[in-house]
N, C-alpha and C positions, 0 to 999 in steps of 0.2 A: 504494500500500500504506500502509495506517494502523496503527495501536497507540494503544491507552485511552490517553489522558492521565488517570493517576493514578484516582482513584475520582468525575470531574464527569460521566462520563458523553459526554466531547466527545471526541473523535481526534485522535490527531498524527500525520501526516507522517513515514513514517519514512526516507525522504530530504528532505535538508535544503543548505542554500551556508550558511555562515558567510561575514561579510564581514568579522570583523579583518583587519586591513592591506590590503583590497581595493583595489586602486586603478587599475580598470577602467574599461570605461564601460558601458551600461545595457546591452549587448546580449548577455555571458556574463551577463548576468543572467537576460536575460530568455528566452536560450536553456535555461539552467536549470530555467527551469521549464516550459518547452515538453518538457523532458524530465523532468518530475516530481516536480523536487526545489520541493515544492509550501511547506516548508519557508523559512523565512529567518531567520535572524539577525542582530542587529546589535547598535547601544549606542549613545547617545548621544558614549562617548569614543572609538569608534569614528572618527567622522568620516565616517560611511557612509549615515547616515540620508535623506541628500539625492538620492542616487543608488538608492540601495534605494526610495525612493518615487515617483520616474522609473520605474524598470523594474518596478514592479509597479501601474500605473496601468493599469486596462482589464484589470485581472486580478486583484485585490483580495479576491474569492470565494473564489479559487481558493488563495488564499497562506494558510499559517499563520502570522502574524506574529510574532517574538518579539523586543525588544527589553531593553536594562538601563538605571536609573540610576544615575549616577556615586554614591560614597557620598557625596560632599561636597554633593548636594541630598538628603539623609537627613529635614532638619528639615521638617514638614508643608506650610508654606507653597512651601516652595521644592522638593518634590517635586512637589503640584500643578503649579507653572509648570513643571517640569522636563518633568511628561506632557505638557502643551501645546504647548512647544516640539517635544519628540518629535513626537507627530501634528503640528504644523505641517508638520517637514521629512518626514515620512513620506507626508504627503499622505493620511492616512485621517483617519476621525473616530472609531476605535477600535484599540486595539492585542489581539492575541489574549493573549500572554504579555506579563506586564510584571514585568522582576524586577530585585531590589536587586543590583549590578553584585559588592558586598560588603558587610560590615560596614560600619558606622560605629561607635567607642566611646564618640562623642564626645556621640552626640543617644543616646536613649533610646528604642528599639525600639519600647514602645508609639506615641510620636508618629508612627514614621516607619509602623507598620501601621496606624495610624488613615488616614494620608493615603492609601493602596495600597485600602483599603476603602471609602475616599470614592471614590475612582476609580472603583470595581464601580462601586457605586450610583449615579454619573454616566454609568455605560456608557459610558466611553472606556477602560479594560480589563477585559478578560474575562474573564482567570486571574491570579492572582498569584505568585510565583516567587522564586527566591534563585539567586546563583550565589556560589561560594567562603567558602559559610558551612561550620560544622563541623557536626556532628549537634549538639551541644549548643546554637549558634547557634538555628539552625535552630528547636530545640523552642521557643525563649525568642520567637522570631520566630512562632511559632505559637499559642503560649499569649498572643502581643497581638491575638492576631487575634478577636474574637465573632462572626464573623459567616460570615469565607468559610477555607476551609483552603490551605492553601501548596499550587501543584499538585508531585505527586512521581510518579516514576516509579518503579515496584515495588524496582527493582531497585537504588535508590541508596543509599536505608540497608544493607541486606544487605551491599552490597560497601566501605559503610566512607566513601563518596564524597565530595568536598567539594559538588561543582558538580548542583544536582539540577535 
């Protein structure tokens, strides 16, 4: 079973594993998705990305991938490296969702969506994303963007949400 991701036109998974604090081995993983949850989650501060790309090898089609960056790789250059290292431990050559883990106050919004945009257009990810921004974040995270839009689910601004 799917649901529109936001207005691109692509689908999401509407079962999903989250691996915060996972600390299993490949094969609830990999049983998860044998049972649909075609869905993944992770992060970089996670600590999960290594084993999330183990148990989704030989199945890589079939998974919605979504990972975060920590804010503390905000600034452009080291966001880039941050996706590389991500797909290194993931083991793809594209992430489906790639989203800011949070704010940063530190770096300045346009640099950190410029790097998230260079990304599209390297097609190593696919959608861009935010997680623990406010609505007001969020629009400011939007309006740095020219080119691609923040993916949202219908229903996140309506209910007020942090995490979209």
């Amino acid at each position: 079973m799917y649901t529109a991701l936001g207005n691109t036109g692509g689908r999401l998974p509407e079962v999903g594993l989250g691996t915060w604090n996972y600390r299993g081995s490949i094969e609830p993983l990999r049983q998860a998705i044998a049972l649909d949850a075609f869905l993944i989650d992770t992060a970089e501060s996670y600590g999960t990305e290594e084993v999330v790309g183990v148990a989704i090898k030989d199945r890589r089609a079939s998974v919605f991938l979504a990972t975060k960056v920590s804010p503390k790789n905000s600034r452009y250059k080291d966001l880039i490296r941050a996706a590389d290292e991500s797909l290194r431990r993931l083991k793809t050559d594209y992430i489906d969702l790639y989203q800011l883990h949070s704010p940063n106050y530190m770096v300045q919004i346009s640099e950190t969506m410029a790097a998230m945009e260079r990304l599209v257009e390297l097609g190593k990810i696919r959608f861009i994303g935010v997680s623990n921004f406010s609505v007001s974040e969020l629009r400011q995270a939007q309006a740095a963007l020219s080119k691609n839009r923040i993916v949202l689910k219908s229903s996140s601004l309506q209910l007020g949400r942090k995490d979209y």
